[in-house]
C-alpha positions in Angstrom: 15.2 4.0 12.4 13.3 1.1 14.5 11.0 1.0 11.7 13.5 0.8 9.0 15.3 -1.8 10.5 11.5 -3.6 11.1 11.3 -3.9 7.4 14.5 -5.0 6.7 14.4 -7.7 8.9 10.6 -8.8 7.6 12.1 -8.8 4.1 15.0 -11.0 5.0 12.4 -13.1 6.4 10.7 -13.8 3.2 13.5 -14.2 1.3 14.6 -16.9 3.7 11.3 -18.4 3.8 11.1 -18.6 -0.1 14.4 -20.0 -0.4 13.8 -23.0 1.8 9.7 -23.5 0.4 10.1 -22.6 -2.9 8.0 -25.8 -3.9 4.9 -24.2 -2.2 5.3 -20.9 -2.2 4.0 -18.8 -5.2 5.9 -15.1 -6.2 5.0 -11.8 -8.1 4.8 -8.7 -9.3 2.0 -6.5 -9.3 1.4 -2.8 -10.6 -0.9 -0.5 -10.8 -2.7 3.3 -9.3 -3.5 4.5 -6.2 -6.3 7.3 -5.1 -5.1 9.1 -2.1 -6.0 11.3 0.6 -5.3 12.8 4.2 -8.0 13.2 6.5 -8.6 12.4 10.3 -8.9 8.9 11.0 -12.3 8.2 11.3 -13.3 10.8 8.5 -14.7 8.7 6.2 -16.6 11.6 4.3 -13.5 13.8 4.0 -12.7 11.9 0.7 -12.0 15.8 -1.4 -8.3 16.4 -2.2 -7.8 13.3 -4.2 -3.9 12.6 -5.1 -3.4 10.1 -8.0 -0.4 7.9 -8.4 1.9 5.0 -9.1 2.2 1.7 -7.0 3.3 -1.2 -7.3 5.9 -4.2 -6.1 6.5 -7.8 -5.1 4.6 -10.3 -3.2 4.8 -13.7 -2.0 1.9 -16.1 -1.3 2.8 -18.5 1.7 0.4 -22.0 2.2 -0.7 -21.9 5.7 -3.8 -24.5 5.5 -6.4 -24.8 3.2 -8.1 -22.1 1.8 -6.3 -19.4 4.3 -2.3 -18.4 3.2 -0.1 -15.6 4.3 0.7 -12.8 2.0 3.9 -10.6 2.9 4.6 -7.6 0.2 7.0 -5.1 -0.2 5.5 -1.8 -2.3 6.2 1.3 -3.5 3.5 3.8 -2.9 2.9 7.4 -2.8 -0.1 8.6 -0.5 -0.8 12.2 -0.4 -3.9 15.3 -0.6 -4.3 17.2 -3.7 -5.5 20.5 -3.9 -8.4 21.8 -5.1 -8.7 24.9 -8.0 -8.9 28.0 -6.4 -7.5 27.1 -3.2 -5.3 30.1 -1.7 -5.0 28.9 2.2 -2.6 26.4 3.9 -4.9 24.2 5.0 -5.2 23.4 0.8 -1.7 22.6 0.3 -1.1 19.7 -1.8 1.6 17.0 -0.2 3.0 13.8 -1.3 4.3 11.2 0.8 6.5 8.4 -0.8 6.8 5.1 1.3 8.2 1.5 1.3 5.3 -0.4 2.7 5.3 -3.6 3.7 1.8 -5.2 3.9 1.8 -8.5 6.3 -1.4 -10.1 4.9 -3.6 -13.2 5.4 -5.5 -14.4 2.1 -8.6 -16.7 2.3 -9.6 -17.8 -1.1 -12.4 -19.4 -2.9 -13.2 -21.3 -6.3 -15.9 -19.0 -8.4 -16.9 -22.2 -9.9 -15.9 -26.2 -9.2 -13.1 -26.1 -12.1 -11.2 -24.1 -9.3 -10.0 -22.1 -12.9 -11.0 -19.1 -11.3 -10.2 -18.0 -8.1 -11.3 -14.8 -5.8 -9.4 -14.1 -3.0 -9.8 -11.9 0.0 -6.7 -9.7 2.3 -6.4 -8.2 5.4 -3.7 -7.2 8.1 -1.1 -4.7 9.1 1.2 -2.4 7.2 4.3 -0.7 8.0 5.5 2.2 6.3 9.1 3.7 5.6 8.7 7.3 4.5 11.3 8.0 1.4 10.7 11.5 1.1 7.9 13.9 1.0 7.1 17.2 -0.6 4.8 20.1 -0.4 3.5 22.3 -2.8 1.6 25.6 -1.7 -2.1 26.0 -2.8 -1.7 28.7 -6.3 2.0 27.7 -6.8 3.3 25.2 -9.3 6.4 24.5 -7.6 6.8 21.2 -5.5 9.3 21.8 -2.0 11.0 19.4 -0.5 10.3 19.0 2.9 13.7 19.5 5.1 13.7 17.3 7.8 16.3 14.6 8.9 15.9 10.7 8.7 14.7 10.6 12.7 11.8 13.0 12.3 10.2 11.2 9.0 7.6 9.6 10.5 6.9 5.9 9.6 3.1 5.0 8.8 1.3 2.3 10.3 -2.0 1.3 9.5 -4.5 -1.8 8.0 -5.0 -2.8 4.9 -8.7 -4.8 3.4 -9.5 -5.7 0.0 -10.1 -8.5 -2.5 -9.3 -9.5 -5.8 -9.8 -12.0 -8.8 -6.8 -14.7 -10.3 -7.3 -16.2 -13.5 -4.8 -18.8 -15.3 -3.1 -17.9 -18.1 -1.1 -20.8 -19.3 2.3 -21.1 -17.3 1.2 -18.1 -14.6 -1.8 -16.8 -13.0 -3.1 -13.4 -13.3 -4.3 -11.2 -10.4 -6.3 -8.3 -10.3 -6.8 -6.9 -6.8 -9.0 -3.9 -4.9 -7.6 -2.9 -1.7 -8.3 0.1 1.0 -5.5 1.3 3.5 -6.3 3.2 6.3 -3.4 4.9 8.2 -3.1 5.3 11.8 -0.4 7.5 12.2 -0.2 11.3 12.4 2.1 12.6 10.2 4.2 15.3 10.4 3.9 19.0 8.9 -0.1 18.8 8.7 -2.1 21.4 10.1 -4.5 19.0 11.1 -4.7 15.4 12.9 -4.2 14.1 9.5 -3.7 10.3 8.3 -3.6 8.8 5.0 -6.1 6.5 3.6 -5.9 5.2 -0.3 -7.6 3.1 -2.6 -5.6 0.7 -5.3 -6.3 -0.6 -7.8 -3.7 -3.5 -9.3 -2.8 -6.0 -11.6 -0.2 -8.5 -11.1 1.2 -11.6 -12.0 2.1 -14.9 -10.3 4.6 -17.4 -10.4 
């Protein structure tokens, strides 16, 4: 619950931050997939198990000075460990984990050229995580299990996020097409191992 009320409170904090900068501070969308997996943190070989999925949400770019801005976002996204053809053992199990993540990101960015038309800009920081729900299904079944637990044992996720992406004007707006890695560092529950998640995303957005 700490954690759900964490990101409510960091949302009302944007909102009110918008609301009284609007003339400086830039908002959008952005959509787009996500390549997932569990694996000990550390691991970064154990990329087998690869879950595929939706992600996407809102974002706000916040002038700090200069080149360097803060970037807050509030996601949808759904980590989790596929499961391989032929796998028969509960170690193989595939599981999905749906989260509200809120990223709390700096941005540095830098012209490609002097027109300053293009732009390529680089993130990093925290994350927090509210786990939604999560499922299991059991390596040779087709069937997708809920997994029973009540709202004090689902396990927020914590972790870092890095990437970098490109924004390009398009009359009014300015696209963005972004590259990030997140790297939990929470164990999560109902793993047989000292699992956490770790994705790849790739997005496109738009910005006000």
């Amino acid at each position: 619950m700490k954690t759900k009320h964490l990101i409510i409170a960091t949302v009302a904090s944007i909102v009110l931050i918008s609301s009284s900068a609007t003339a400086q501070i830039s908002v959008g969308t952005r959509q787009g997939i996500t390549f997932s997996t569990l694996s000990e943190i550390g691991d970064i070989y154990g990329n087998d198990h690869i879950s595929t999925s939706y992600t996407g949400g809102v974002f706000a770019v916040i002038p700090v000075k200069g080149a360097f801005s803060f970037a807050p976002e509030v996601n949808y996204i759904r980590k989790g460990r596929g499961t391989e053809p032929g796998a028969s053992n509960f170690d193989d199990a595939s599981t999905h984990f749906n989260y509200l993540q809120v990223p709390m990101m700096a941005r540095y960015k830098s012209a490609l050229s002097n027109s300053d038309k293009y732009l390529i800009y680089f993130n990093a920081g925290p994350y927090a995580a509210l786990l939604l729900k999560s499922k299991t299904k059991a390596a040779g079944s087709s069937e997708w299990i809920d997994d029973n637990y009540d709202s004090s044992e689902k396990d927020p996720d914590f972790g870092i996020v890095v990437g970098a992406g490109i924004m390009v004007p398009v009359s009014k707006v300015k696209l963005q097409f972004d590259l990030r890695y997140d790297m939990g560092l929470s164990k999560l529950n109902n793993q047989p191992q000292d699992y956490k998640t770790k994705a790849v995303s790739l997005a496109a957005g738009i910005m006000f």
